[in-house]
N, C-alpha and C positions, 0 to 999 in steps of 0.2 A: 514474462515474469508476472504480468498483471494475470495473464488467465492461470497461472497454476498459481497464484496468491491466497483467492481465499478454499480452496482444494487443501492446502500447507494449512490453515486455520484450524482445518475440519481435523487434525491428526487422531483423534481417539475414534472417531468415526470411521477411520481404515486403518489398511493393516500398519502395525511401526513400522514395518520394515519399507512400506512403498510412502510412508510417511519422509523415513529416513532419506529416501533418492530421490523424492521430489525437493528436500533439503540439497541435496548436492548437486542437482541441476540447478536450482536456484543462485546457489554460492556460482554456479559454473556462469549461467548466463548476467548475474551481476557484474564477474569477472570481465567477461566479453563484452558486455557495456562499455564499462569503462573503459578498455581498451577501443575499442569503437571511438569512442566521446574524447581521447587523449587530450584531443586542442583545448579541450576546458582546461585542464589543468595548468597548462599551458600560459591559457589567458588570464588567469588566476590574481594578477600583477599589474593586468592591462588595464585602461580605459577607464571610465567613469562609474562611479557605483549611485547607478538611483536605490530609490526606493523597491522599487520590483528584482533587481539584479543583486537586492541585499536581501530580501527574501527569501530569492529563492537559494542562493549561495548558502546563504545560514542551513535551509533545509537539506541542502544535499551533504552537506559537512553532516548535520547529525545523523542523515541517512546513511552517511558512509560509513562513522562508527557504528550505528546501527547493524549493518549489513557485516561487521569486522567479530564485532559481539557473539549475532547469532550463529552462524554456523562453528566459533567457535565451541560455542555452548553446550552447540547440537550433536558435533564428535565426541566431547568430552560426556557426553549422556550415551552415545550411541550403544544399542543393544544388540544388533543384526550388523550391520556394515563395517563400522569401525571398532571392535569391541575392545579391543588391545589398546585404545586411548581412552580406556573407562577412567570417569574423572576421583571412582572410588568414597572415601573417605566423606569429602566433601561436595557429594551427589547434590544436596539440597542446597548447596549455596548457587551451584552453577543452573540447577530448575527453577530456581527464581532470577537468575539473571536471563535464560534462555526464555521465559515467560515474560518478563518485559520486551523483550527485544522483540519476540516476536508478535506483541502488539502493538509495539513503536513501529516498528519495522511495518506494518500494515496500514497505521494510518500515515506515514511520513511518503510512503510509497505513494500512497494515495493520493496525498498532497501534491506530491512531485509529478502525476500524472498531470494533475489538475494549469500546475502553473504551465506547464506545454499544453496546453490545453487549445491553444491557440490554432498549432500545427495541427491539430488533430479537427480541429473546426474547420480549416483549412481545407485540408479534403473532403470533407463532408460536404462543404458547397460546391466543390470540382466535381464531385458525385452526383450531387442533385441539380445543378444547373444556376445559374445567378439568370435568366431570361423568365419571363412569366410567372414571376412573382404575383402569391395571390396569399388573400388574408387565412386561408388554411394550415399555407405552409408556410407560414409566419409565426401561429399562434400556436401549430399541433408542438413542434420542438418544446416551446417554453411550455406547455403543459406536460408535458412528459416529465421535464426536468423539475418542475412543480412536486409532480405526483413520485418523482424516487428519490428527491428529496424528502420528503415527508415519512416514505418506505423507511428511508433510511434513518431518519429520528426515530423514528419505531422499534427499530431492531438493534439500532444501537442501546436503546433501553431496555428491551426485549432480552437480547444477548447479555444483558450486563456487561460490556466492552468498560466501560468507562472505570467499572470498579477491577478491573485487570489492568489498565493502563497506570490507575493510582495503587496496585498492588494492595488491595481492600480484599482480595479476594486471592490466594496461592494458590487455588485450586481451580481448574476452570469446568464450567459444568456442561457436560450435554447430557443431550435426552435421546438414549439410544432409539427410542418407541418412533422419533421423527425420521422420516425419509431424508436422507442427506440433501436432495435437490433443493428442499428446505432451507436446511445450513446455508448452504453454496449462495442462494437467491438472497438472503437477510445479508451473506455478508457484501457480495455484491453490493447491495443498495446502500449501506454503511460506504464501500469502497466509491461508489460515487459520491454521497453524500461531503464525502472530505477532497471528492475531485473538484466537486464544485466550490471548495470552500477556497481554495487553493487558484481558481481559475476567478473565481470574482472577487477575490483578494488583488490580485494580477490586473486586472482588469480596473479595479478602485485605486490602485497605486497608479496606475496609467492618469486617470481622469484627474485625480487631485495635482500630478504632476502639469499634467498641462493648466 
């Protein structure tokens, strides 16, 4: 889902109609998430709520409306796939509810990468080794994440993301004249940008608990 996320961004920059099926692999692999993840639900009820497990529950509740939102949106607009559930009359109520969603839906995603962030740091030292630690490979990471964080305030204002998320904006703009890989790379670095917010959110809720 993360790598055909910001591809789904890019929709005016390819065709609608592989715009439209990258929509309904999404809804499919959201689907198959959560069914994966059943025992969260599950545990819903269970156990203790810090500070972190109330974060990220909040976020995955609005992600899940999120995700319930947009692809219904994205039927009700469809032009090639689903055309027979055209939303008609009231076209423009549902392309501004389908244009929030799907920039909530980007950064909340985002976020929710960030707070497993953990898991994912996880493997990354299972990959690189925990032996022969040395001041390179201590310091090159946090400069990376330095340098796409920074990317990533750039193109969040670059992009104007911020004035689509406050609905400042119903139209969303690109520039045909840019190479897509463009697009793809700005919104990438935004989509970290709120992974790390999400991951050292998680991480400051750890610290202050203890």
């Amino acid at each position: 889902m993360m790598i055909l996320l910001p591809l789904r961004m890019a929709h005016s920059l390819l065709d609608e109609a592989a715009h439209e099926w990258l929509g309904i692999t999404m809804a499919a692999l959201f689907i198959l998430h959560h069914t994966l993840n059943r025992k969260w639900h599950g545990g819903l009820f269970r156990g203790w709520y810090n500070g972190v497990r109330i974060l990220g529950t909040v976020a995955d509740f609005l992600l899940l409306t999120d995700m319930i939102a947009l692809p219904v949106s994205g039927i009700l607009m469809s032009r090639h796939v689903l055309t027979f559930l055209s939303a008609g009359a009231v076209m423009s109520f549902i392309r501004t509810i389908h244009l929030l969603a799907s920039y909530w839906g980007f950064v909340l995603m985002s976020v929710h990468a960030g707070l497993h962030g953990e898991v994912v740091m996880g493997i990354i030292r299972k990959v690189l080794g925990s032996r022969n630690e040395s001041a390179i490979r201590t310091i090159t990471p946090r400069v990376i994440v330095v340098l796409l964080g920074l990317w990533g305030i750039l193109a969040f204002i670059r992009r104007e993301i911020g004035n689509y998320l406050l609905l400042c904006n119903q139209f969303v703009f690109f520039d045909f004249s840019q190479p897509l890989i463009y697009f793809v790379a700005d919104y990438i670095a935004v989509m970290a940008l709120f992974a790390m917010a999400g991951y050292y959110s998680a991480k400051l809720l750890k610290h202050y608990r203890s």
